[in-house]
C-alpha positions in Angstrom: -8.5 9.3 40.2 -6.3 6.8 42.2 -6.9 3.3 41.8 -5.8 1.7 45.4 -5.5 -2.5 45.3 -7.3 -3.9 48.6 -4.1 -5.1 50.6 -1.5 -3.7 48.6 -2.1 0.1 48.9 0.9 2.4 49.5 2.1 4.9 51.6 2.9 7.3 48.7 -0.9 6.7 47.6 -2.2 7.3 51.2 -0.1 10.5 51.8 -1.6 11.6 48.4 -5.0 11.5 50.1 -4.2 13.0 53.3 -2.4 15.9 51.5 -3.9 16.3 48.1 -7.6 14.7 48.7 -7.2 13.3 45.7 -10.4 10.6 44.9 -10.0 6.8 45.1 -11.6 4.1 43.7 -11.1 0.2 44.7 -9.6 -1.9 41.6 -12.6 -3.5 39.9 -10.5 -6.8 40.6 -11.8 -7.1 43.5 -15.6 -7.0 42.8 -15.8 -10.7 42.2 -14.4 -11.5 45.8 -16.5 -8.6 47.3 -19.8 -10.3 45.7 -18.7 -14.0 46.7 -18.6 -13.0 50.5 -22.3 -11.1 49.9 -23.8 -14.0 49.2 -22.2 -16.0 51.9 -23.5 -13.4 54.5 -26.9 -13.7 52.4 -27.5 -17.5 52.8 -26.3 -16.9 56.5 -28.9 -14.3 57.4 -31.4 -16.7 56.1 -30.5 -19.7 58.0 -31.2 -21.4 61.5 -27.5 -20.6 62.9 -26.8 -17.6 65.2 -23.9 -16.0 63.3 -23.1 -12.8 65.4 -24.3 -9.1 63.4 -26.4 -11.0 61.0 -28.9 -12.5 62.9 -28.5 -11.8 66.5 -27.8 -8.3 68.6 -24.5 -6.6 69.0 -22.1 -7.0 71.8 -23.6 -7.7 75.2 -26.4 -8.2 73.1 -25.5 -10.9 70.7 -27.1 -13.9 72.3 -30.6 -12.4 71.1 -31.8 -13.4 68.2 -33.3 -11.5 65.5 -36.2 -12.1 62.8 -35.0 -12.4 59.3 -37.8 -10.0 58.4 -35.8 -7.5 60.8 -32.6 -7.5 59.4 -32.5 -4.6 57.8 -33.8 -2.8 60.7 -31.3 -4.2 63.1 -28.4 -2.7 61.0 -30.0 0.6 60.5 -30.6 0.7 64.3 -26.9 -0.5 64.8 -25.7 3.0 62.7 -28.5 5.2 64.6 -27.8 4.4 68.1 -23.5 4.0 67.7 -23.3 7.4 66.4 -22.9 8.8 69.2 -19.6 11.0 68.7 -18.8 14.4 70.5 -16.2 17.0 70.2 -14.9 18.9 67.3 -15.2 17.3 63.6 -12.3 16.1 62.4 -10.8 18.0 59.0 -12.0 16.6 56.0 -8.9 15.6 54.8 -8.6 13.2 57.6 -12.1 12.0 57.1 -11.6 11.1 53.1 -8.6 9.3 53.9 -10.5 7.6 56.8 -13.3 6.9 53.9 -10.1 5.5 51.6 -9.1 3.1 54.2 -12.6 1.6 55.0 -12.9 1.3 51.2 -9.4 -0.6 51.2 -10.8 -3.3 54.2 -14.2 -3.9 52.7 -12.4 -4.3 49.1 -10.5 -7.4 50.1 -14.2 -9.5 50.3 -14.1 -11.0 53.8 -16.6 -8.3 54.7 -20.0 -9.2 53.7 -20.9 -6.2 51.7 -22.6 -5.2 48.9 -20.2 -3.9 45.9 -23.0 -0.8 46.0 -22.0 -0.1 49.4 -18.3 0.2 48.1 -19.7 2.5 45.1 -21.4 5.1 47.4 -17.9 5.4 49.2 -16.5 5.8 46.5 -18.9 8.6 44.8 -18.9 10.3 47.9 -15.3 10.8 47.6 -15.3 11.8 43.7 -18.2 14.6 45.0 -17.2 15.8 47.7 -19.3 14.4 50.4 -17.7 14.3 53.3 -19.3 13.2 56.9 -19.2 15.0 59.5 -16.9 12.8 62.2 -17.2 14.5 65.3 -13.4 13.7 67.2 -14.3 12.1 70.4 -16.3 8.9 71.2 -13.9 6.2 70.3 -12.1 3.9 73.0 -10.8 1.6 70.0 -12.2 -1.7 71.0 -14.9 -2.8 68.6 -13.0 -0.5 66.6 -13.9 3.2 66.0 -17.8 2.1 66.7 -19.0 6.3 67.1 -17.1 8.1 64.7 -17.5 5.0 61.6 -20.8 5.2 62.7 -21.3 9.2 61.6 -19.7 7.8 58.2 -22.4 5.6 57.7 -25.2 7.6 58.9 -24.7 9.8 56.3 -24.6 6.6 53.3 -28.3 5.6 54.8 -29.3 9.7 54.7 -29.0 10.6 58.2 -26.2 12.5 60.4 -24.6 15.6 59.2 -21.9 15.8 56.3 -20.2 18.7 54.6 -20.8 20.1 51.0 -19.1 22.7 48.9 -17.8 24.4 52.0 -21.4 24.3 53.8 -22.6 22.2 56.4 -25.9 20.1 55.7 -27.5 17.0 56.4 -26.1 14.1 55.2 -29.6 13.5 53.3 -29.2 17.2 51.7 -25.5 16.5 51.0 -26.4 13.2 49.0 -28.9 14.7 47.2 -26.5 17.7 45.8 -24.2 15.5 45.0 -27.0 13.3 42.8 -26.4 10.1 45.2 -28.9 7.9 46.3 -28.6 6.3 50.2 -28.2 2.9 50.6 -30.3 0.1 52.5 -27.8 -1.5 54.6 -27.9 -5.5 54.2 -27.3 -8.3 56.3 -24.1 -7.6 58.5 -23.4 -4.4 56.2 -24.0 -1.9 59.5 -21.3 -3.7 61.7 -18.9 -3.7 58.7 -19.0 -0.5 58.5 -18.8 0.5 61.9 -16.2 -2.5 62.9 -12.8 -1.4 62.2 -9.6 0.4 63.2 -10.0 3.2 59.6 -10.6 6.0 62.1 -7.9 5.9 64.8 -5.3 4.7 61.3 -6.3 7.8 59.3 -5.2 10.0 62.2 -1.9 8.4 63.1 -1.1 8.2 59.7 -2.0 12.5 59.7 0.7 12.4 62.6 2.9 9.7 61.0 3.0 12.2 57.5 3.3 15.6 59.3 5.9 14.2 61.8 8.3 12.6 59.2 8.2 15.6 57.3 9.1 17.5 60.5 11.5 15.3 61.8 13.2 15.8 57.9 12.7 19.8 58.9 14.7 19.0 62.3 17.5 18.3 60.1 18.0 21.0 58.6 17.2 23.6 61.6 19.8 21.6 62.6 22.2 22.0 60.1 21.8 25.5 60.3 21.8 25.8 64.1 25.6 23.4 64.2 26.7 26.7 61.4 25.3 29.7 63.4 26.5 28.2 66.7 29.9 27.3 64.5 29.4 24.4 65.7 32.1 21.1 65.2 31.0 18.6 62.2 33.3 15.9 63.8 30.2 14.2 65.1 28.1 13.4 62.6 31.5 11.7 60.8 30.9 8.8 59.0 33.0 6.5 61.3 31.5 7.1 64.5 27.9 5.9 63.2 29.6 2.7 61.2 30.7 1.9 64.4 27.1 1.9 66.3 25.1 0.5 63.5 21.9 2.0 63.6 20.3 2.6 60.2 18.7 5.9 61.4 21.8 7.6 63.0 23.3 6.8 59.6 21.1 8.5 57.7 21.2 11.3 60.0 24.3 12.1 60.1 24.9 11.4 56.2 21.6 14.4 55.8 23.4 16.4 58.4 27.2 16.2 56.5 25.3 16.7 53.1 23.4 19.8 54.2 26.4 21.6 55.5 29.3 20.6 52.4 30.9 23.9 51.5 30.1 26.0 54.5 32.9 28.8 54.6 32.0 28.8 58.2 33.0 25.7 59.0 36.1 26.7 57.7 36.7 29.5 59.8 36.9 27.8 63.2 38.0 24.4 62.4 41.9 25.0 63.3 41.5 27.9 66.1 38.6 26.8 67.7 39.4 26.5 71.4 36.3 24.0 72.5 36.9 20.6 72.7 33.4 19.3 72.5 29.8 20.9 71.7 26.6 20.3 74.3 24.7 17.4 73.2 22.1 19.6 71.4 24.5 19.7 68.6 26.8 16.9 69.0 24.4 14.6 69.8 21.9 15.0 66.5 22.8 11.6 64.7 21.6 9.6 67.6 18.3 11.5 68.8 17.3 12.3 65.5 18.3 8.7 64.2 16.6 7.5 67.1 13.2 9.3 66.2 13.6 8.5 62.5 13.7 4.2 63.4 11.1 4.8 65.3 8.8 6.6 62.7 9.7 4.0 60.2 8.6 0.9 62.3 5.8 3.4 62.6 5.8 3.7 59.4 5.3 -0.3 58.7 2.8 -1.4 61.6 0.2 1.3 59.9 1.2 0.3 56.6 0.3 -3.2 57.4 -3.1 -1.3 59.2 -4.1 0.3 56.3 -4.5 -2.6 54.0 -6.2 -5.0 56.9 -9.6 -6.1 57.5 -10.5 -5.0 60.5 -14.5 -5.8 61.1 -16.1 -8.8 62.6 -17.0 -11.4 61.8 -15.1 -12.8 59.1 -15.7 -14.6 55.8 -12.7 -16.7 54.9 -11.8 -18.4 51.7 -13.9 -21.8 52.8 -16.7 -19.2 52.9 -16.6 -19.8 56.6 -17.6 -17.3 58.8 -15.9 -16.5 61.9 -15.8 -14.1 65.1 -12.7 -12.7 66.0 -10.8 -9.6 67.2 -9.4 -7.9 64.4 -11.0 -4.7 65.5 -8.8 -4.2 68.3 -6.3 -1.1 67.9 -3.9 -1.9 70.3 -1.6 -2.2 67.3 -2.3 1.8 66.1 -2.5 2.1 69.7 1.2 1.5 70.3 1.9 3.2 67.1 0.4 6.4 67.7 2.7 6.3 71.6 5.7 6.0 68.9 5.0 8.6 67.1 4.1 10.9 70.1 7.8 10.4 72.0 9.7 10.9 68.6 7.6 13.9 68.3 8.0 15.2 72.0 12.2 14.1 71.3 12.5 16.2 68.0 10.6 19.0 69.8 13.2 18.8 72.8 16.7 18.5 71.3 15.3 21.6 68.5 14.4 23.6 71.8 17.9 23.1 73.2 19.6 24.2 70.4 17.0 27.7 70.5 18.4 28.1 74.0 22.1 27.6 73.0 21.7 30.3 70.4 20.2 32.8 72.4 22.3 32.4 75.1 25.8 34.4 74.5 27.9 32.0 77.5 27.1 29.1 75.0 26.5 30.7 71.0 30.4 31.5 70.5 30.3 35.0 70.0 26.7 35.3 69.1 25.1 39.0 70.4 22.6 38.1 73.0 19.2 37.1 72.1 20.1 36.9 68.6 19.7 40.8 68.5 22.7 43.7 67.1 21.8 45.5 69.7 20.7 43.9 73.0 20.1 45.6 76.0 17.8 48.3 73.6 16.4 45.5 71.9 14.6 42.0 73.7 15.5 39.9 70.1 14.5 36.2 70.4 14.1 35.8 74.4 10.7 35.5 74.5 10.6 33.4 71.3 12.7 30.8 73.2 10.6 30.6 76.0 7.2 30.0 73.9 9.6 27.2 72.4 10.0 26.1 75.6 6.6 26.2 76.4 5.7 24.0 73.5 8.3 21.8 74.4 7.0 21.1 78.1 3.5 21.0 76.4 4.7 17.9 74.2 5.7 16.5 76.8 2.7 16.1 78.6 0.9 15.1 75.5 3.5 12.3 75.2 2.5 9.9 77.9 1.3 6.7 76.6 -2.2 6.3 76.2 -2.0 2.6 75.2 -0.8 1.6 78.6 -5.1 2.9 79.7 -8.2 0.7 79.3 -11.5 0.8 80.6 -14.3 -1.6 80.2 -17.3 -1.2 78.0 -20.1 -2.1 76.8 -21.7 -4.1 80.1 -18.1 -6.0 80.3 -18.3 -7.8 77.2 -15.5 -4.9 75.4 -13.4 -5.1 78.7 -10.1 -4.4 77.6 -9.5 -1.1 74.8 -6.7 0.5 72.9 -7.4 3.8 73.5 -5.9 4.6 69.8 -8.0 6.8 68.9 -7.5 9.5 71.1 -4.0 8.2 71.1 -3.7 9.2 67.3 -5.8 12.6 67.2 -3.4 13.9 69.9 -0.2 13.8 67.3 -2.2 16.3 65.4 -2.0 18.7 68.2 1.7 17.6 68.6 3.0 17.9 64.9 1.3 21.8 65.2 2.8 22.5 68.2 6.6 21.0 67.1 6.3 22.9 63.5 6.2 25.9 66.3 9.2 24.6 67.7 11.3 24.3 64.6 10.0 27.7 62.9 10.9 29.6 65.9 15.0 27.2 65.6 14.9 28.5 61.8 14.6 32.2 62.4 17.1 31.9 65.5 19.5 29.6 63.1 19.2 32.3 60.5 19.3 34.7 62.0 22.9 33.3 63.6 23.9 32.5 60.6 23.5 35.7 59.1 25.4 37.4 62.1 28.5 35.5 61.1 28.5 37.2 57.8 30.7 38.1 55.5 31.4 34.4 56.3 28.3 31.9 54.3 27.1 28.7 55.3 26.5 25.8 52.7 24.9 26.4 49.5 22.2 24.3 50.3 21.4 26.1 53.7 22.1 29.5 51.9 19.3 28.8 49.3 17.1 28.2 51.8 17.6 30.7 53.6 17.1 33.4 50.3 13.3 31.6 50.0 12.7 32.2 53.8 13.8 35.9 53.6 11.0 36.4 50.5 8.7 36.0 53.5 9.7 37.0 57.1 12.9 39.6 57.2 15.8 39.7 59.6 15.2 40.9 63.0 17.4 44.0 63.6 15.5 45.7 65.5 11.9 44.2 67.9 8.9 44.4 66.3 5.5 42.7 67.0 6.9 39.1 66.4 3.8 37.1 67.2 2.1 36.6 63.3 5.8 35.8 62.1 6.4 32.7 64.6 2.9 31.3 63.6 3.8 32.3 59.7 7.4 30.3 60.4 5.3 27.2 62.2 3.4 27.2 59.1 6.3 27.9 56.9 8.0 24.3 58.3 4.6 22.1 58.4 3.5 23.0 54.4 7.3 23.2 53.0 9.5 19.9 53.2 13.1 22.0 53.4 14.3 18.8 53.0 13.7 18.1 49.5 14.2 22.0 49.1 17.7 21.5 49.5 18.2 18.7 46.6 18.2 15.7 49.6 15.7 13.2 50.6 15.1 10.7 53.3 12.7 7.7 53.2 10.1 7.0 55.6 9.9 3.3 53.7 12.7 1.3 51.3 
């Protein structure tokens, strides 16, 4: 059980969610301030003032005003009618951490809800409840109104959920599990439905899968600069002092660590007759350490997300309650647009370095295609181009979507972030660059192994021995298909990185 502090959860705790579903629970701390705005939100609903989602409609709807005797009707109605979600669920690993982070806003008591409402969560998570989010629905302006809507369908025993593997109602799932669903309270609905927890749950799936990519891109890298034999001079010490940036540093330190003790570097470094390598390889410190700022700056904006409150309106500490904006995701918006062009940039520069090694004008003495015997034998050409297709396809996907906005709901929600959509399209991305970089490993290996007797560095050749347990060398074709998707899966379950003794953090 992890116990997550409302506004001082960490990224090592939320990537334990994401990857190992371990269940949360919120820091009984909090209880007292989660109870203290209940009753404010209580005395509210009973009172004269219009106080928006307590007493009156939603939106375009909030200068109606609504009967105390119908309050809990108007929230149940508010979950019934916003649930309105199409497309493909979203994989339960997304949705519990999505459940982790809605726990984390509602446990820093500016919500309004009942400490039972927290509790459900929370045993839903320990039992294996998990709604069924369907993916699209979401413009990210009253936050992720459809799909946090499914989530709380299935807490008042309605909408669909999954259970031990099977899919059920979320009625039949609670009952399995020996819950009870809730009556939602006075402004519970909206707090549950206001809020960024969807559209942050999936860019921090893209945030984790692409830092541990961009770790992976490192060390296709490293091998690709060895089977190319390739000049370390770049990624020198001096030459990134000199520019400053923190990721280009860091780079180029990974990049010199991963190749100590290569005998090939050896072999060419007096008799080489180039004078400079293409920017594929020369140029990795400052693409790569270009990607890795921006997935740490990333890295803080959904940090920051993650422990916000993000519904509407707002108890402060004067027990005041106010309407604002918090909902709007134009912050995981811009985030996710990050994450998508260091993404699309790893994919690229990986994709150049695939071309260079199958090309025999450019891979210094390299047979073509990678293969002993071309001409007979087709090797890696066709591997390249599907590279190069996922490439081009990354680069569609990498357009903004923050820069969009439509408006909704009868002009009252008339500018959006567009973050979800945004977000769920990095985890398209991330699957399409682990292609990318499992299709650079087997070239790179396969190069280096073609420059035998001479070795790369013992990291690299330790690396090399686990990959050959799986997927042999490619002397001669064979139906290569099931070992490029084994390879893309190979790079996005494995961090190589820390493989090789070497890490890199995402946050100090």
């Amino acid at each position: 059980m992890l116990v997550l502090t409302p506004g001082a959860a960490t990224m090592r705790q939320l990537e334990q969610i994401y990857r190992q579903g371990t269940p949360v629970q919120i820091s009984p701390d909090a209880r007292a301030g989660v109870e203290r705005a209940e009753q404010v939100i209580a005395r509210a609903a009973k009172g004269n003032d219009a106080v928006y989602g307590v007493n009156t409609g939603f939106g375009k709807l909030a200068k109606t005003r609504i009967a105390v005797a119908d309050t809990e009707q108007l929230q149940r109605n508010l979950i019934l009618s916003h649930a309105s979600g199409v497309g493909q669920p979203l994989a339960e690993n997304i949705v519990r951490l999505m459940m982790s982070l809605k726990l984390l806003s509602l446990g820093r008591g500016s919500s309004g809800t009942k400490w039972e409402t927290i509790v459900l969560i929370q045993d839903m998570l320990k039992t294996g409840v998990v709604p069924l989010i369907p993916g699209q629905g979401s413009v990210g302006a009253s936050g992720d109104l459809a799909p946090l809507a499914h989530l709380a369908a299935v807490m008042i025993g309605e909408g669909e959920a999954f259970y031990n593997g099977e899919r059920v109602s979320g009625k039949a799932a609670l009952k399995a599990a020996g819950l009870t669903p809730i009556i939602l309270g006075p402004k519970e609905g909206i707090a549950m439905i206001n809020g960024t927890q969807t559209s942050t749950a999936l860019a921090l799936a893209g945030l984790f899968d692409a830092w541990r990519l961009a770790k992976t891109a490192l060390v296709t890298g490293a091998l690709s600069t060895d089977a190319a034999m390739g000049s370390y001079a770049p990624f020198r010490a001096e030459i990134q002092a000199l520019r400053g940036h923190k990721g280009q540093i860091d780079a180029a330190a990974t990049l010199r660590d991963l190749l100590e003790n290569s005998d090939i570097r050896e072999s060419h470094r007096i008799d080489d007759e180039r004078v400079q390598d293409p920017y594929c390889l020369r140029c990795q410190p400052q693409v790569m350490g270009a990607c890795i700022d921006l997935l740490r700056q990333v890295a803080n904006t959904l940090h920051i997300e993650a422990n916000a409150v993000t519904d509407n309106p707002l108890i402060v500490d004067n027990d005041e309650i106010i309407s604002g904006g918090n909902f709007h995701a134009e912050p995981v918006a811009f985030a996710a647009d990050q994450t998508a062009l260091a993404i699309s940039e790893i994919g690229a520069i990986a994709q150049r370095r695939i071309a260079l090694m199958v090309d025999p004008t450019l891979s210094f003495g390299l047979p073509a295609f990678l293969t002993p015997n071309p001409g007979l034998n087709s090797g890696f050409m066709i591997a390249e181009v599907t590279s190069a297709a996922l490439m081009s396809e990354n680069k569609q996907k990498a357009n903004p979507c923050s820069v969009d906005s439509t408006p909704t709901s009868a002009n009252q929600e008339d500018h959006v972030s567009m973050a979800c959509h945004a977000a769920r399209r990095l985890l398209d991305m991330n699957d399409n660059l682990a292609h990318i970089l499992g299709i650079e490993l087997l070239c790179a290996v396969q190069g280096v192994e073609l420059r035998g007797p001479l070795k790369t560095s013992p990291k690299l050749e330790g690396l090399i021995a686990t990959l050959r347990q799986q997927i042999p060398s490619l002397m001669d074709d064979r139906y290569m298909s099931p070992e490029l998707v084994q390879a893309g899966k190979y790079v996005l379950d494995k961090d190589l990185l820390t493989d090789a003794a070497l890490s890199l953090e995402l946050m100090g």
